[in-house]
PLY file of the C-alpha trace (Angstrom):
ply
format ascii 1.0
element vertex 245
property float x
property float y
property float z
element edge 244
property int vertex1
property int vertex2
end_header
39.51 32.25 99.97
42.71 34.08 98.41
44.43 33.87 101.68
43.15 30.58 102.73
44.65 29.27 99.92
48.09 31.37 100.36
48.39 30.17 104.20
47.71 26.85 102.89
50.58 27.08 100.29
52.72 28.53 102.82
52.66 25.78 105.61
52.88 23.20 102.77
56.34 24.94 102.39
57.31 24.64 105.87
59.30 21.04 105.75
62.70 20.41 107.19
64.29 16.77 107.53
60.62 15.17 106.42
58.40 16.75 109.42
56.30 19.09 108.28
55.74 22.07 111.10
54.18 25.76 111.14
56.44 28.56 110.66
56.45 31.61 108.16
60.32 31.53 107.33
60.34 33.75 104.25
64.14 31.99 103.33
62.84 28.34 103.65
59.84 29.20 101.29
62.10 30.34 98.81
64.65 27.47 99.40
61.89 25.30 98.89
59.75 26.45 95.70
60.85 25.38 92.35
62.80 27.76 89.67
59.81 27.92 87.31
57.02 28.25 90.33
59.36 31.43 91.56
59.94 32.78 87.94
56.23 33.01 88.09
55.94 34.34 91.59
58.23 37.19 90.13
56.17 37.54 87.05
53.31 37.92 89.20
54.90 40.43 91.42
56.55 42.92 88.38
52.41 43.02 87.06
51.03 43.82 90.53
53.48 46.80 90.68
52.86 48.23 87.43
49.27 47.95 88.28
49.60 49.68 91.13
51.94 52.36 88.94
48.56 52.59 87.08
46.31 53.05 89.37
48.22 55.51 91.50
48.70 57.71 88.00
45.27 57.50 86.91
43.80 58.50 90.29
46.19 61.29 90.44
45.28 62.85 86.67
41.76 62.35 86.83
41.70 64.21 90.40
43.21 66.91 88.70
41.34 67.10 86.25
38.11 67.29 87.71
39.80 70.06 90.44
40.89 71.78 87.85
37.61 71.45 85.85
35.85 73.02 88.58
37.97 75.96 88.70
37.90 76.62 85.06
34.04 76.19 84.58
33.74 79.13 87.31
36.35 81.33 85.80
35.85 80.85 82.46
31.40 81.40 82.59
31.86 85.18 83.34
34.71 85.59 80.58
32.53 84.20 78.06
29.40 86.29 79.11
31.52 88.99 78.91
32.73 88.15 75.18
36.45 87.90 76.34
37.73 84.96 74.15
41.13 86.21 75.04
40.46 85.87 78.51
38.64 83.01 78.33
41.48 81.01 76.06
43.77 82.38 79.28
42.16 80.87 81.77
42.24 77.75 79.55
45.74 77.33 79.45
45.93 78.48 83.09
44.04 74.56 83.66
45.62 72.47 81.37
44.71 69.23 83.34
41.14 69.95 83.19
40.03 68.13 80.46
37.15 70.23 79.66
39.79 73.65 79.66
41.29 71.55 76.62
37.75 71.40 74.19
36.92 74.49 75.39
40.51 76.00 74.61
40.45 74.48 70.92
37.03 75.65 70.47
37.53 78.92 70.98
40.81 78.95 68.98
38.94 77.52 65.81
36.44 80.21 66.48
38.59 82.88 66.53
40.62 82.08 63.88
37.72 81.68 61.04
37.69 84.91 58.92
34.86 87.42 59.10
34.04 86.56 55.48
33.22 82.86 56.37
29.25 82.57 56.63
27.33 81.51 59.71
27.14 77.61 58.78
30.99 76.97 57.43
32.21 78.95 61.09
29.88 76.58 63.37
30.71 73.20 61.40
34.45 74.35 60.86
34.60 74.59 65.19
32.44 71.42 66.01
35.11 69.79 63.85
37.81 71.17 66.08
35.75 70.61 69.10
35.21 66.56 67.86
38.91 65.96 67.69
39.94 67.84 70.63
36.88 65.51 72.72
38.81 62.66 70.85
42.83 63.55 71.76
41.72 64.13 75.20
39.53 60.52 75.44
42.57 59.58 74.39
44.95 60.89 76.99
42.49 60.05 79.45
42.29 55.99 78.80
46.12 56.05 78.42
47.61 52.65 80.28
43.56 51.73 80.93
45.01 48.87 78.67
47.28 47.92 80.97
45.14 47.35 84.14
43.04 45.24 81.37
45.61 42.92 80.29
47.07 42.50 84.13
43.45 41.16 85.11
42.76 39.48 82.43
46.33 37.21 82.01
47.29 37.13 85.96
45.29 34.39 86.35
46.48 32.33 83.66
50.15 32.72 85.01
48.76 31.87 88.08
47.52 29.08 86.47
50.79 28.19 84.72
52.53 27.76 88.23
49.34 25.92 89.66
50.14 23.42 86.57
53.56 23.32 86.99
53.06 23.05 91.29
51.11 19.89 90.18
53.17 18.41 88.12
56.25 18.81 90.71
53.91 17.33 93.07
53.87 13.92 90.59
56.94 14.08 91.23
58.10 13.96 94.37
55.55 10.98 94.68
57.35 8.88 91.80
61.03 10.04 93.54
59.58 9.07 97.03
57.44 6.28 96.03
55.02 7.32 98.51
52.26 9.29 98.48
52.12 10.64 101.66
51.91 14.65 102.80
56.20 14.80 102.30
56.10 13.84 98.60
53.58 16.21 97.60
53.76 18.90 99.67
55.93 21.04 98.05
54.09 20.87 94.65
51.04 21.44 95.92
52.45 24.54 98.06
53.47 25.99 94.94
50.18 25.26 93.20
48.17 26.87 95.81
50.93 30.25 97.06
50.71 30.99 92.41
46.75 30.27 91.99
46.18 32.84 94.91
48.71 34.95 94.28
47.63 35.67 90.39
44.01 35.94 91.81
45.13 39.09 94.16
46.82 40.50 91.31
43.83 40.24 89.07
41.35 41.15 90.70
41.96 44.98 92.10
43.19 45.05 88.15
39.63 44.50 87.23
38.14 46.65 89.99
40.45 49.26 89.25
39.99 49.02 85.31
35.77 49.18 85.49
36.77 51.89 88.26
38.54 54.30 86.03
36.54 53.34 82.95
33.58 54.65 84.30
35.21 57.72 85.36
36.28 58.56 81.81
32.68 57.63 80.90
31.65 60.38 82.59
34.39 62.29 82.00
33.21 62.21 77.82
29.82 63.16 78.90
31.01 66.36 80.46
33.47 67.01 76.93
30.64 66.37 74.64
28.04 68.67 76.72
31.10 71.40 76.94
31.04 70.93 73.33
27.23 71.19 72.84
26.89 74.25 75.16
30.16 75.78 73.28
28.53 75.65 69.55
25.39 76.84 71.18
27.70 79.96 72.73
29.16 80.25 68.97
25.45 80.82 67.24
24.62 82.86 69.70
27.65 85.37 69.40
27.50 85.44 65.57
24.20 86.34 65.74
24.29 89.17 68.21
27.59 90.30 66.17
25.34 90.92 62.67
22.62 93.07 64.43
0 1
1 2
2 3
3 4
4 5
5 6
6 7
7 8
8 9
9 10
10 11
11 12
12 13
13 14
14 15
15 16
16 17
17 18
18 19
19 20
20 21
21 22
22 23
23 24
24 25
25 26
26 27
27 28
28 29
29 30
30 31
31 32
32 33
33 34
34 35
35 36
36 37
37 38
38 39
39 40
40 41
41 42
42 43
43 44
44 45
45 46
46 47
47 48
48 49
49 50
50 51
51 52
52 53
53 54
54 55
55 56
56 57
57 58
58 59
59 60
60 61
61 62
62 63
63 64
64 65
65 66
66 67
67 68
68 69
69 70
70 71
71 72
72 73
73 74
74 75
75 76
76 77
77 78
78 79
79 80
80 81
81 82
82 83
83 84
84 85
85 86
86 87
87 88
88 89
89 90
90 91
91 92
92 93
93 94
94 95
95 96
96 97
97 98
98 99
99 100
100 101
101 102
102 103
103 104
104 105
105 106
106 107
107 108
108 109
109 110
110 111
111 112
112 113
113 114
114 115
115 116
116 117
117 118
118 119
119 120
120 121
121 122
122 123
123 124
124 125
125 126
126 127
127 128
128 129
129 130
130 131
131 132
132 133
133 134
134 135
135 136
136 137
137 138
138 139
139 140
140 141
141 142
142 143
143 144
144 145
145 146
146 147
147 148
148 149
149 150
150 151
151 152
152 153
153 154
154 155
155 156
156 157
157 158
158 159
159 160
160 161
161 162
162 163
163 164
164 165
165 166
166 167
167 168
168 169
169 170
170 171
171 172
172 173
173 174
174 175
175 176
176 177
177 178
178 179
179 180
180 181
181 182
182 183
183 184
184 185
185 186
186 187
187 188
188 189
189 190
190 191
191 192
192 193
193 194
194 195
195 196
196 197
197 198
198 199
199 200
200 201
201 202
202 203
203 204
204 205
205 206
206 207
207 208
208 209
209 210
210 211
211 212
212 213
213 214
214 215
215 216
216 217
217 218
218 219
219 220
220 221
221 222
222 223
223 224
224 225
225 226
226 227
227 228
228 229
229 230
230 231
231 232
232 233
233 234
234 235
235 236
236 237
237 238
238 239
239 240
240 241
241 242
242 243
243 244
């Protein structure tokens, strides 16, 4: 339908000396669409390639993350059954992409640093503190410029909509200037109308495929911080324990 409607736009456009004929003469189009209609073709172009930006950045820090995260969760199980927090904190900062490196790394670092004097109950609550803001910085990190992609599919349309409006209006026009209504007077309103309605369509829409996309990804990607964190605390009572006997 999104092309339909472009092609239709497009051989709209296609009018020299009143006969309208096929041809794809990028120079004519833009002789022949109005300032406003091409301010919004611009505006529509500047969001598709800063959602593209996003997408390509997202993709490429969430595949490193969960390459990384498969590393460190290898590395770092036979550190920690060895009781090398050193080690273990190492490999950490050896993965810094991997988000779960990150809660494990500030885990461990709260666990270390609590005092020997500190009972059983303050240590554990004093790291799952650590461990719920480190889940939080990284959720963070991890939806940064998710925004983006939302507001690109959620307001192309509507300046798609603006030039469709606009296309419309400029079609009125010519058939007031002509005082005709054939194809010639309105064609080139109605070209514009129909090239910005499908244009802010294809921007929107891999915005909103790529948003839900990503957002499940760092759906899952909390799941597998919060059972890090769970298995972590877990590792924590365990070690205290086997320390006092």
């Amino acid at each position: 339908m999104l092309v339909h409607l472009a092609l239709s736009g497009l051989l709209l456009l296609q009018e020299e000396g009143g006969q309208t004929y096929i041809g794809w003469d990028p120079r004519l189009i833009y002789k022949q669409m109005s300032p406003v209609a091409l301010t919004v073709v611009i505006i529509l172009l500047l969001m598709s390639i800063w959602s593209i930006g996003i997408m390509i950045d997202r993709a490429l820090a969430y595949s490193a993350a969960r390459k990384q995260s498969r590393i460190f969760v290898q590395q770092v199980a036979g550190a920690l059954r060895d009781g090398k927090l050193d080690e273990a904190i190492s490999i950490a900062e050896r993965n810094k992409k991997s988000h779960i490196a990150k809660v494990v790394a500030t885990g461990l670092s709260e666990f270390q640093a609590a005092s020997s004097q500190v009972s059983d109950a303050e240590l554990i609550e004093a790291a799952k503190r650590g461990l719920e803001r480190s889940v939080a910085i990284v959720h963070a990190e991890m939806k940064r410029m998710l925004n983006g992609l939302a507001t690109i599919g959620s307001t192309a349309p509507f300046v798609g909509l603006f030039g469709t409006v606009v296309g419309i209006i400029n079609a009125f026009k010519g058939i007031a200037t002509a005082k005709a209504t054939g194809l010639s007077a309105v064609a080139g309103g109605i070209a514009e109308a129909l090239i910005t309605t499908a244009l802010g369509l294809f921007v929107a829409i891999p915005a909103v495929w790529a948003f839900n996309y990503f957002t499940n990804k760092v759906e899952a990607f909390d799941v597998e911080m919060d059972n890090s964190s769970m298995e972590l605390v877990n590792y924590f009572v365990t070690r205290r324990s086997a320390t006092k006997k």
